[in-house]
N, C-alpha and C positions, 0 to 999 in steps of 0.2 A: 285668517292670519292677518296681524296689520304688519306693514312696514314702520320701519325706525327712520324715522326725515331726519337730518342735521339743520337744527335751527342756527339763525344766523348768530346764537353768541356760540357756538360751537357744542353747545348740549343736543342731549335727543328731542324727538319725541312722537307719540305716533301718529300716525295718518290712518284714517278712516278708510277702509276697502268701500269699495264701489258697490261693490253688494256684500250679502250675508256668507259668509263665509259656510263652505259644506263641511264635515267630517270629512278628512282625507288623511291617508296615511302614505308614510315616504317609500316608495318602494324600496329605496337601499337600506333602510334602516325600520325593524318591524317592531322596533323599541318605542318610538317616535308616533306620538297621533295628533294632529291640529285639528283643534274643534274652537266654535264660536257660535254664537249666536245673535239675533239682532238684538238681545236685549246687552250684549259685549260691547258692540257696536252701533248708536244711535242714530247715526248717520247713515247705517247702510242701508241701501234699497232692498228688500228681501224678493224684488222681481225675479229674477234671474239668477241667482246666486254663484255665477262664475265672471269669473276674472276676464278681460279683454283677451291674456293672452291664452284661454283656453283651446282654441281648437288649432292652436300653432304650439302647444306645449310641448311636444314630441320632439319638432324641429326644433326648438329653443332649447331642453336638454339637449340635444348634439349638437349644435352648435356652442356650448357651453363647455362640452366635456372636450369639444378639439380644440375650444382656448385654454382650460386646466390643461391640455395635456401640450399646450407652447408653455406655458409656464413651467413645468416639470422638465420642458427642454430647458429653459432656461437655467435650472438647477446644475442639471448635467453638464451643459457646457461652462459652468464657473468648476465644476468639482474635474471638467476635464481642461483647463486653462482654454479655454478657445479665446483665440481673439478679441477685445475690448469692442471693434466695427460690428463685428459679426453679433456680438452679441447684442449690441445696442439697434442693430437690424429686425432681432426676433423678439423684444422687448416693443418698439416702433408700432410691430405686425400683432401684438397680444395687447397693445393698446389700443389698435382702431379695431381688432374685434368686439372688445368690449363696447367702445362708443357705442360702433354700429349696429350692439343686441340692444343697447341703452335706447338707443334710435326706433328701432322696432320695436321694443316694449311702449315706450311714451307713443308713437304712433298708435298700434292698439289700445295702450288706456283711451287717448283721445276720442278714436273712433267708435268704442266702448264707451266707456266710463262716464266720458263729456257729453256722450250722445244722449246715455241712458238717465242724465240727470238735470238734460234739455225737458224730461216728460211729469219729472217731480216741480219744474218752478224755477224762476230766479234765484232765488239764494241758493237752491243746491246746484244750479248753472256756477252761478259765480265761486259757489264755495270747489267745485271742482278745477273749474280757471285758475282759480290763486292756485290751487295744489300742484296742477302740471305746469305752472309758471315757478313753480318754487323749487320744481323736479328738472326745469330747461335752465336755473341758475346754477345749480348743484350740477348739472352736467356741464356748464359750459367754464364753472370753475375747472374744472380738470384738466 
């Protein structure tokens, strides 16, 4: 599966996965199958074909689903009037969760992704440098 980058005139466009992407399907959804191959993706390393944050996947959906589920608080207390503070408290706490999965993902890609394409060469060194530089600007606009 590639990701959707925001280029800087405010369009998409996608970004190369770090490896070949496997057949995987969403466990919540048995409707749903992402498949690729290296020929999808030209760029990818077909060494390994998982993601940086594969063996923390587990932990990143739950931590995920208890920031959806501060969001969902956030619903409830506009539809139960709570307090403008209060709310802007739990808003505050559902923003630096995000950061700080954002944090831990770019971390993994790095030690991943940037490592893995230390063994292909310079240019896919670099071409990975620009991409987690492009991903530390898009996070640090927020």
């Amino acid at each position: 599966m590639t990701t959707t980058d925001a280029d800087t005139t405010g369009g998409t466009g996608s970004a190369a996965p770090c490896h070949t992407p496997q057949p995987k399907t969403d466990p919540h959804d048995d409707t749903r199958t992402v498949t690729g191959t290296a020929a999808d993706h030209p760029a990818a390393a077909p060494a390994r074909g998982v993601h940086g944050y594969a063996k923390q996947k587990d932990a990143h959906l739950k931590r995920l689903r208890r920031i959806e589920g501060q969001i969902r608080g956030l619903q409830r207390m506009l539809e139960e009037d709570v307090y403008c503070i209060d709310i802007l408290t739990q808003v505050s706490a559902s923003t630096k969760g995000l950061q700080s999965f954002g944090l831990q993902l770019l971390e993994e890609h790095l030690r991943h992704c940037v490592a893995d394409a230390a063994s292909q060469g310079p240019e896919a060194i670099d071409a990975k440098v620009q991409e987690a530089t492009k991903a530390i600007e898009r996070m640090l606009r927020t």
